[in-house]
N, C-alpha and C positions, 0 to 999 in steps of 0.2 A: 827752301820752299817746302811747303808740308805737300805731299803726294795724299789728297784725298781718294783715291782710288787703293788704299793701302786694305786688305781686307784687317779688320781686327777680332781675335776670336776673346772670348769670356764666354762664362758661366754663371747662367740662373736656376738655381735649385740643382739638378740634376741634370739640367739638357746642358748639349753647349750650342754656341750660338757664335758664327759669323759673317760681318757684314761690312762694307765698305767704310771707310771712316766719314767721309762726308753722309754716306747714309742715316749714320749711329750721332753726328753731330745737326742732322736737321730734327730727328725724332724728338732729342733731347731738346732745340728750342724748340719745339712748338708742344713739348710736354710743359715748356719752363712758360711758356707764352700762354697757355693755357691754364695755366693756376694765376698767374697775374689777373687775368681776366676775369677771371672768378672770382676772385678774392676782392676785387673792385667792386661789380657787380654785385655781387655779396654783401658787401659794404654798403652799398649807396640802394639795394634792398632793404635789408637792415634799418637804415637812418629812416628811411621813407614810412615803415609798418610802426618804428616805435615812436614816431610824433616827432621826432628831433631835428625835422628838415627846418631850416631856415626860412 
């Protein structure tokens, strides 16, 4: 069983940084969740400004 309450330490640039492991694993989907969405939206902006919608 994964213990989400594990804190996990890392380093960005110079600071350190710790934080709970289910904390550190919802940032990361909703960073991952939010480029998907973009990148869709993006897309189907795209399609729509350069005439190519169906």
């Amino acid at each position: 069983m994964i213990d989400f309450k594990k804190n996990i330490k890392f380093r960005i640039g110079s600071e350190d940084w710790e934080m709970p492991l289910g904390v550190l694993l919802l940032l990361i989907g909703i960073a991952v969740g939010l480029m998907i969405a973009g990148a869709y939206f993006g897309f189907e902006f795209g399609k729509s400004v350069s005439g190519l919608s169906d």
